[in-house]
C-alpha positions in Angstrom: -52.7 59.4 24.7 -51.5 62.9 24.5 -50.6 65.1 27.6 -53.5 67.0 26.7 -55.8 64.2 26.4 -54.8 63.1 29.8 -55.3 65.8 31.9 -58.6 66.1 29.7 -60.1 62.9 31.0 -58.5 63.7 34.3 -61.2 66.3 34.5 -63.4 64.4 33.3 -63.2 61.9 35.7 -63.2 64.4 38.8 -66.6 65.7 37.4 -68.3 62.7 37.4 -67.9 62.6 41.2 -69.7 66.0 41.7 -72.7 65.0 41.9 -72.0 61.0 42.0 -72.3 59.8 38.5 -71.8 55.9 39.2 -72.8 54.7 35.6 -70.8 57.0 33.6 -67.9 56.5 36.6 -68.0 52.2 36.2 -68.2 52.6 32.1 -64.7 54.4 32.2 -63.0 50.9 33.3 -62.6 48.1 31.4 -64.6 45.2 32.0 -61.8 43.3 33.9 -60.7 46.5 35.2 -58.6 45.8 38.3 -58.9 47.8 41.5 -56.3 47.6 44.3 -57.4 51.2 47.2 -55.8 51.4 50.0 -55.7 48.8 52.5 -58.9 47.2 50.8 -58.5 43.6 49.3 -58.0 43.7 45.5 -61.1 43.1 43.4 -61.9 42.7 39.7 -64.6 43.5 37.4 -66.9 45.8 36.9 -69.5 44.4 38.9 -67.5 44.5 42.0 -66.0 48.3 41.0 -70.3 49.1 41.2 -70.9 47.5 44.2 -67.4 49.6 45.1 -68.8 53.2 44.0 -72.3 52.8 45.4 -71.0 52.2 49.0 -68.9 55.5 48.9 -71.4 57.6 47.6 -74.2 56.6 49.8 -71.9 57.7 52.5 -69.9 60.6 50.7 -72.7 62.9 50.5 -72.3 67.0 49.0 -68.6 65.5 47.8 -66.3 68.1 46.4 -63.0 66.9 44.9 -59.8 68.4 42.7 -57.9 65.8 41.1 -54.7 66.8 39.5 -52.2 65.3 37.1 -49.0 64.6 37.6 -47.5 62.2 34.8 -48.6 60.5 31.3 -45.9 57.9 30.6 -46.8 55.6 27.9 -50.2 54.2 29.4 -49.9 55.3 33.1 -51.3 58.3 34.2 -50.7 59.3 38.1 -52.4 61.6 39.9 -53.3 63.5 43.2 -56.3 64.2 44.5 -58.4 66.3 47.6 -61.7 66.1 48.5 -64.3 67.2 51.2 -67.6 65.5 52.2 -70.0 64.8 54.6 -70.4 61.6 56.5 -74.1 60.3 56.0 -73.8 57.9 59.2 -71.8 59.6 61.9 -73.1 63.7 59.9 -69.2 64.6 60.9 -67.4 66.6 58.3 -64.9 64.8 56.5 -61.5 65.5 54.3 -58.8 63.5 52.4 -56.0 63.4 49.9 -53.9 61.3 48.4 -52.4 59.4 45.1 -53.4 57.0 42.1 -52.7 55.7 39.5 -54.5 54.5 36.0 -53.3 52.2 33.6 -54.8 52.8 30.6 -56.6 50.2 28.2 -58.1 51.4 24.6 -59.2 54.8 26.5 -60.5 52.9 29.8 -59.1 52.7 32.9 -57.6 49.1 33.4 -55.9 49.0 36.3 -56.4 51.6 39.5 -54.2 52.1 42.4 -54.6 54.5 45.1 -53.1 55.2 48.6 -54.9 58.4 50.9 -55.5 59.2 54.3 -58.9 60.6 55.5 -59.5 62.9 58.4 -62.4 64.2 60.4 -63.1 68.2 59.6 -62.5 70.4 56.6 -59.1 70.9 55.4 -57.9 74.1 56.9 -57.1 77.1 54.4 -56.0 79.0 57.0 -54.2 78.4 60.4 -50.9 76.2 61.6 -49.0 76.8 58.8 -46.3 74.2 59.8 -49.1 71.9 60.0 -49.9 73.0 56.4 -46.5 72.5 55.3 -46.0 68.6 57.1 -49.2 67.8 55.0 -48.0 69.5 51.9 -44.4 67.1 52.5 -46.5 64.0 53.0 -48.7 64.7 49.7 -45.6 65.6 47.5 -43.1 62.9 48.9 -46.5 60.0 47.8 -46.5 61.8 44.9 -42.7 61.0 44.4 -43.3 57.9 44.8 -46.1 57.3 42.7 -44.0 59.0 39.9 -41.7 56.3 40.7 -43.9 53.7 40.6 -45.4 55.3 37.3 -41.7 55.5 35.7 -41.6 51.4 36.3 -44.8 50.7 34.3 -43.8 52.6 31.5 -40.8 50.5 31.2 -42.6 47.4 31.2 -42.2 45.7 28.0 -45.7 44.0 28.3 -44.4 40.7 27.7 -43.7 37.9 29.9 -40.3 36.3 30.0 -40.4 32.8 28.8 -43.1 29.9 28.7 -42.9 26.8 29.4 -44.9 23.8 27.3 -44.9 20.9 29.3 -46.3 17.5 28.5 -48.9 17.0 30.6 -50.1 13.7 29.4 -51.9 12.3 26.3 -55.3 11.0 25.7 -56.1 7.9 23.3 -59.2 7.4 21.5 -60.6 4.7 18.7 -63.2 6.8 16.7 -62.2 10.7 16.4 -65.6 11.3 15.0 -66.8 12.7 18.4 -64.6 15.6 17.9 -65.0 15.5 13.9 -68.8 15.5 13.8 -69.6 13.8 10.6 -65.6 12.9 9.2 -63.0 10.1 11.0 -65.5 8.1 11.3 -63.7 4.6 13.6 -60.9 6.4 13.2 -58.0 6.5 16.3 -56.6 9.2 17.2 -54.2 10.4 19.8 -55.2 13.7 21.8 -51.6 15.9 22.8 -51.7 17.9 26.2 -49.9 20.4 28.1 -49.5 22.5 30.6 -47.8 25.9 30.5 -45.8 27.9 32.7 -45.3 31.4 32.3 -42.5 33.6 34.0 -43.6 37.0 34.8 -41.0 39.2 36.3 -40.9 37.7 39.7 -43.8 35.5 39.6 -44.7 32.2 37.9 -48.7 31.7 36.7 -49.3 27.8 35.8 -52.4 27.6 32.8 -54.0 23.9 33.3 -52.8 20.9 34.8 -53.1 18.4 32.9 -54.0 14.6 33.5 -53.6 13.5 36.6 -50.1 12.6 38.1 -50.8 9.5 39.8 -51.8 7.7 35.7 -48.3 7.8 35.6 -47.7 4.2 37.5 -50.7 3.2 35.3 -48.9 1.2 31.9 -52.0 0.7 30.3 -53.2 4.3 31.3 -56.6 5.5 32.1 -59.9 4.7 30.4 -63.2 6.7 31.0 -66.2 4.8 32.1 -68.1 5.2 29.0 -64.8 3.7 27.5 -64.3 6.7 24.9 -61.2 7.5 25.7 -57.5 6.7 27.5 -55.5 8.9 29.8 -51.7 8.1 29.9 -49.2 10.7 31.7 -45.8 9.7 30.9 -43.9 12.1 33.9 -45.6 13.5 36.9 -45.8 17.2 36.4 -44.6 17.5 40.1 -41.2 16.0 37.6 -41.4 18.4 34.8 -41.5 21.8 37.0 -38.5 20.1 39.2 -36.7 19.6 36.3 -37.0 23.4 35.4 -36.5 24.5 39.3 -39.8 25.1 40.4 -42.2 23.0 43.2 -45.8 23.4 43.0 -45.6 25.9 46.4 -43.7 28.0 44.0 -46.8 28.6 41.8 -48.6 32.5 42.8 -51.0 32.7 40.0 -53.0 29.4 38.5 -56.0 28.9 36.0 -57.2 26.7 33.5 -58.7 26.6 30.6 -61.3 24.7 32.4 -62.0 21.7 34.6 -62.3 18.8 32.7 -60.0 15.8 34.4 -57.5 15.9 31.7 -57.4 20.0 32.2 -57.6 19.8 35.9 -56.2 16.4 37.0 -53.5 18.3 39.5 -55.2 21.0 40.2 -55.1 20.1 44.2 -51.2 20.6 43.7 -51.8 24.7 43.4 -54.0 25.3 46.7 -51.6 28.0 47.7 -52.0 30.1 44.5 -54.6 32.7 42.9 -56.7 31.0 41.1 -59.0 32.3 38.0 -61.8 31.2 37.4 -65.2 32.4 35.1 -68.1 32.2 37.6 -70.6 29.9 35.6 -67.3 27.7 35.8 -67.0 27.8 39.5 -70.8 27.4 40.1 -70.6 24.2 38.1 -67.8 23.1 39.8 -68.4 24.0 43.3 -72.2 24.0 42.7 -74.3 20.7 43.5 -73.5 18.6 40.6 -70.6 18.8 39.0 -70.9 15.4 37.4 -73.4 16.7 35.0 -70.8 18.8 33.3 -68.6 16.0 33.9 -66.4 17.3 36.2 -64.6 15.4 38.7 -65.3 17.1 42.7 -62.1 15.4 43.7 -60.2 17.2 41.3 -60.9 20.4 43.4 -61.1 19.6 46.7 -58.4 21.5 47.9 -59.1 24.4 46.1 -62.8 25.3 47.9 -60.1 27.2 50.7 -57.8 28.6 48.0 -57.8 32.5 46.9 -60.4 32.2 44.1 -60.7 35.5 41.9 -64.4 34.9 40.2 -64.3 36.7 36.4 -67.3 37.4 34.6 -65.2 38.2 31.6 -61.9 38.9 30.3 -59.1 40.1 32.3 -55.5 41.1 32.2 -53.9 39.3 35.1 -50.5 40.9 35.8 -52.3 44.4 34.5 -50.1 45.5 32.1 -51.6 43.2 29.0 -48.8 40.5 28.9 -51.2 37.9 30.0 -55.3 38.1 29.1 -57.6 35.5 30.2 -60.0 35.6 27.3 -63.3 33.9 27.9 -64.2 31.6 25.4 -67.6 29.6 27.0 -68.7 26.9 24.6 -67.3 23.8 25.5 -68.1 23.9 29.2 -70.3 27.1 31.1 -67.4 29.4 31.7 -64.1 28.0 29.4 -61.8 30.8 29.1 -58.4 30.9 26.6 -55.3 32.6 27.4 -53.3 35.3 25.7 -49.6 35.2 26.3 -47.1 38.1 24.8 -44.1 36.4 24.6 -41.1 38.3 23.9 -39.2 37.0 20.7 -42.2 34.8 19.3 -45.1 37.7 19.8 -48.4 37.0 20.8 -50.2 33.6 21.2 -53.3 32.6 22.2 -53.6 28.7 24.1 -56.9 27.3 22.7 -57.9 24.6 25.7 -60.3 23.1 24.5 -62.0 26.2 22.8 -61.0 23.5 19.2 -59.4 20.5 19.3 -57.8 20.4 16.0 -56.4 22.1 13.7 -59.0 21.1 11.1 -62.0 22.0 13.4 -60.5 25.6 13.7 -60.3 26.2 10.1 -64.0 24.9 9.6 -65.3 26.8 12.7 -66.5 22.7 13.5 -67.3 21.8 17.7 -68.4 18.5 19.4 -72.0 17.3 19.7 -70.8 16.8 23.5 -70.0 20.2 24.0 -72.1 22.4 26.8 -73.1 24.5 24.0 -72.4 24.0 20.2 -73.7 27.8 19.2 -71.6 29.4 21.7 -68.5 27.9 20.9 -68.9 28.5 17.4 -69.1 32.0 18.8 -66.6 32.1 20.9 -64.3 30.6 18.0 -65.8 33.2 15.7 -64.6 36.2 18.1 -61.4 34.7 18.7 -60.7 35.1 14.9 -61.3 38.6 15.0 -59.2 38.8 18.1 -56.1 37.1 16.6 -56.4 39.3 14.0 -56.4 42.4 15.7 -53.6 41.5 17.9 -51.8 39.3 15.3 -51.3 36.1 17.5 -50.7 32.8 16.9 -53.0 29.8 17.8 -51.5 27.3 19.8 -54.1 24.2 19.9 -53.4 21.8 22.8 -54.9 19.0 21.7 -53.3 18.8 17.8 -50.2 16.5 18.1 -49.6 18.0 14.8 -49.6 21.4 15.8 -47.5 20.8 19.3 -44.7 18.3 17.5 -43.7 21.6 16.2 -43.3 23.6 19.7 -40.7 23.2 21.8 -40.9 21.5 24.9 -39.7 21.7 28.9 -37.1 22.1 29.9 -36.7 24.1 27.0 -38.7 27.4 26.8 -40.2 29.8 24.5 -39.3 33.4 24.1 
């Protein structure tokens, strides 16, 4: 984006607020746009950014605003903005300024940030000049700061700093032909699994959990009740994130791929995190029977108090498009992927259980048991074109093939 092309949609932007315009407004953000105003709590989507708009201009009525630009660096843009308006519930008069800023996303607005004051009557073009000029300082010394701010996002390198693979476990079967529909017929097989942990600037975001810790004083491991399969977990993961420094209270941002018990097994562990989650995933989970997408209730227990952020899409979780939750429903209602720039390697994207195999990728092949076969061919099918556009790697969790190949924790990947 050009200098020109910023303070272009700038405009743009201010005139969709005179008259409200709330379609055209929402359909300038991305569809996991995030918004963080003010003292509000943060929200996602642009459901909720909607919901957002239609509040204020129900009570924002004969609104006049000026936004101005102030910076373009790289994908930022930072502004200032004034605006007058009448209150529709109390009639007073009403005025405001104040700051944003917009990361930009393929010529959408991904990410906003604002900070303002509001006051009762019109700003004053006339009168107590020093009053005009204390204003004046406040606006230009947030505007400093939001230059500042501004200056750090365009140094951001849009990758994280390392990830993790951990062995989470592995999962023994006799006849692979439930994953292979028609091939490996009585064949065994032995399932790999991780969990990854991904170091972002100062935070750490966990993706799946893996089987559960306590199969771990179980020799002979696990086995289903309809006797298909056999968890073992060979080290707590509680272990393999002491052995790299970090406790489960240490965790700030948590998802998986979804909740299956070898996906989700410690999932109680991260109560204290933000955890992301596709809503048809949560209402199966949460919802009255989550045994019918064989999910175990137990698994989540401690999570019904946690900070859930419900997506109804994709999303960029740290904003800056070093991590992307990509959803990939097939398998179960709302299974989502992850993208992950890492900073030597390049881009990958971790599978879950959006294929199992190698083999299964390459022939765009599901399981019979899956929630839905079409949509996972889908899903599979728009991850191609994805991968391709953003030239990343697959990493499939559940080929031991595939994961003999990748280092694992302690060690990291860069």
């Amino acid at each position: 984006m050009t200098i020109d092309e910023a303070r272009a949609f700038v405009k743009h932007v201010e005139s969709l607020f005179m008259p409200w315009n709330v379609e055209a407004l929402v359909a300038g953000f991305t569809e996991d746009c995030v918004v963080r105003f003010g003292d509000l709590p943060e929200f996602t989507g642009r459901k909720e950014l909607e919901k957002f708009f239609r509040g204020r201009s129900a009570r924002q009525k004969g609104y006049q605003l000026r936004k101005q630009l102030h910076a373009l660096m790289g994908h930022t843009i930072a502004n200032s903005w004034q605006g007058e308006w009448q209150d529709s519930q109390t009639g007073a008069r009403m005025s405001g300024h104040g700051v944003e800023i917009w990361v930009m996303r393929e010529g959408k607005i991904a990410v906003w940030e604002a900070a303002f004051n509001f006051k009762e009557g019109q700003e004053k073009r006339h009168g107590n000049r020093v009053m005009q000029i204390r204003e004046m300082k406040k606006l230009i010394g947030a505007s400093l700061l939001l230059l500042a701010a501004c200056a750090v996002l365009g140094d951001r390198t849009a990758s994280v700093e390392r990830m993790y693979v951990i062995n989470c476990g592995e999962n023994h079967t006799k006849d692979l032909s439930a994953w292979t529909p028609g091939t490996h017929v009585g064949e065994p097989a032995v399932f790999s699994n991780h969990c990854y942990l991904i170091r972002h600037a100062n935070e750490w975001m966990l993706w799946d959990s893996g089987n559960p810790d306590r199969v771990a004083a179980l020799p002979n491991g696990l086995t289903n009740p309809r006797g298909t399969i056999t968890a073992y977990m060979r080290k707590p993961l509680v272990e393999s994130l002491k052995e790299i420094g970090v406790s489960p209270g240490d965790i700030h941002r948590f998802a998986m791929s979804h909740s299956h018990g070898d996906h989700s097994g410690n999932a109680n562990l991260f109560s204290t995190a933000t955890l992301y989650m596709q809503t048809p995933e949560y209402d199966a989970v949460f919802g009255p029977e989550p045994q019918k997408y064989n999910f175990i209730a137990a698994n989540f227990e401690k999570l019904r108090d946690a900070k859930i952020v419900k997506l109804n899409g994709d999303h960029d979780v740290f904003g800056d498009g070093a991590v992307l939750i990509k959803s990939t429903p097939g398998h179960t209602p709302g299974h989502q992927s992850l993208f992950v720039r890492l900073p030597k390697t390049g881009p990958v994207l971790l599978s879950g259980d959006m294929t199992h195999l190698v083999e299964n990728w390459q022939l765009k092949r599901s399981p019979a048991f899956n929630f839905d076969v079409p949509q996972s061919v889908r899903s599979m099918e728009r991850m191609e074109a994805f991968m391709k556009q953003t030239g990343a790697q697959l990493l499939i969790n559940h080929d031991p093939a595939q994961a003999a190949s990748i280092p694992k924790a302690p060690a990291s990947v860069e």
